[in-house]
N, C-alpha and C positions, 0 to 999 in steps of 0.2 A: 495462614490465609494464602490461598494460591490466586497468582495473579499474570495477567497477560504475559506482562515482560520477566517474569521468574523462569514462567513456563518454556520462553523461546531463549533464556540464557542460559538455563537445565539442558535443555536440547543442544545446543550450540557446545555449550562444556563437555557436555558427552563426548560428541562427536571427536574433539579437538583433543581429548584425553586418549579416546580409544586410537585415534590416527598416530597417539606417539607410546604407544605402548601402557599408557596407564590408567587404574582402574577408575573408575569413577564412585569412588566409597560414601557409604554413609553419611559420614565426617562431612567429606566435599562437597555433597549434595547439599548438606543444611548452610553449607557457610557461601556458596552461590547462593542459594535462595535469600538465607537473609542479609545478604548486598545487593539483590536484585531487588528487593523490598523496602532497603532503607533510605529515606531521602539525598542523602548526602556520605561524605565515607567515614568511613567508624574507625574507634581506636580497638585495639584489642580486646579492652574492656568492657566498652559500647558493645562488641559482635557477641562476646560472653555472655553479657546483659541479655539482647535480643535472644539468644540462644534457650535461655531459661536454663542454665547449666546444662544442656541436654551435653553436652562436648566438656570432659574433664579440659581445664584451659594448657596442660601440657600437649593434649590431639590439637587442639586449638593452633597451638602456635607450631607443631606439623605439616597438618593443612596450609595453612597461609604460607609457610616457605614452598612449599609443593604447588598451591595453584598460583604463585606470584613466579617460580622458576618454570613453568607451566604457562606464562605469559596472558593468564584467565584475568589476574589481579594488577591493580596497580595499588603501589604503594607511596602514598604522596605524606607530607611531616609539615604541619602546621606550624602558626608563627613562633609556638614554640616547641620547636622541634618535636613533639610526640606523633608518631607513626600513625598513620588513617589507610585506613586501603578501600577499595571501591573496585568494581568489575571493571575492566579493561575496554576502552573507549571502542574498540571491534565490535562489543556486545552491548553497549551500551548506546552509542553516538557521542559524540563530540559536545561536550558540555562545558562549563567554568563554574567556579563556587567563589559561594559567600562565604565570606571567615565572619564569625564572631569573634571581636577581641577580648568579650568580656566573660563569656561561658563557653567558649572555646564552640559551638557548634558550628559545623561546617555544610551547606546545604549545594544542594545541584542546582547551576542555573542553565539554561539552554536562553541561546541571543538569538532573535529572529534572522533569516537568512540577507538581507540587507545590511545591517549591521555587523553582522561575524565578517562579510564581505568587504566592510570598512576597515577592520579590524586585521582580517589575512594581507588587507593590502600596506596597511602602516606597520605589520611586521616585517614584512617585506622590503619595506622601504626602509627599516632600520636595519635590518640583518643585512641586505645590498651595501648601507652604505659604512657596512663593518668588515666587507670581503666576504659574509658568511652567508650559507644559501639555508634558510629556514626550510624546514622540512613541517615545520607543525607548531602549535603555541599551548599556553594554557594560560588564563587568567583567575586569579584567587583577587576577588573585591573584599579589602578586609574594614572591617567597621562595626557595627553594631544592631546587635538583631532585632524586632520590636519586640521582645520581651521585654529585653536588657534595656533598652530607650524608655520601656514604661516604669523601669525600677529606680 
């Protein structure tokens, strides 16, 4: 299923691939698209899964070192430690996630601009009064999903 924001992070990834000399393959194509599709960021499994094997998982784990040294991915490790990656906040916007502690799901959340506003200024006021000058934050809310809550 093609969607808004797939369509302008294809384009975007293009562009940022062909400006540093590299191609924009197949492979690449499907594994932006489904991160630009998934709510939140996948393990390598989760992207396999979404993929419908269409990517033998050895191109798989190619790709992803390719568009994460390519600066397309980010690669963030849940509370327990296993590897998620999700589109690179450039293409995305500036978001925070949910953890599930209990089914590991990790979802995207966006704070209204009031509130992020509270939030860049109390990192600030912590990074200031550590000597260190915050360039950017991220927040992971970890607890319990209403699935997990109804089980």
């Amino acid at each position: 299923m093609k969607t808004a924001q797939a369509d302008r992070a294809e384009q975007a990834v293009a562009e940022l691939l062909a400006d540093e000399g590299l191609r924009f393959t197949p492979a690449r194509r499907l594994v932006v698209r489904a991160l630009a599709d998934a709510p939140g960021p996948l393990t390598t499994g989760d992207l396999h899964t979404a993929l419908r094997s269409r990517l033998p998982l050895s191109s798989l784990y190619r790709t992803l070192t390719v568009l994460a040294a390519a600066r397309v991915l980010a690669r963030e490790h849940d509370g327990g430690g296993v590897a998620r990656y999700e589109l690179a906040e450039w293409l995305t916007g500036h978001h925070h996630h949910l953890v599930c502690l209990v089914c590991g799901e990790v979802r995207d959340v966006s704070i209204d601009p009031q509130t992020e506003g509270t939030i860049a200024a109390l990192v600030e006021r912590i990074a200031g009064g550590a000597g260190f000058e915050a360039t950017g934050h991220r927040i992971d809310i970890e607890g319990k999903c209403a699935a997990c809550r109804r089980r």
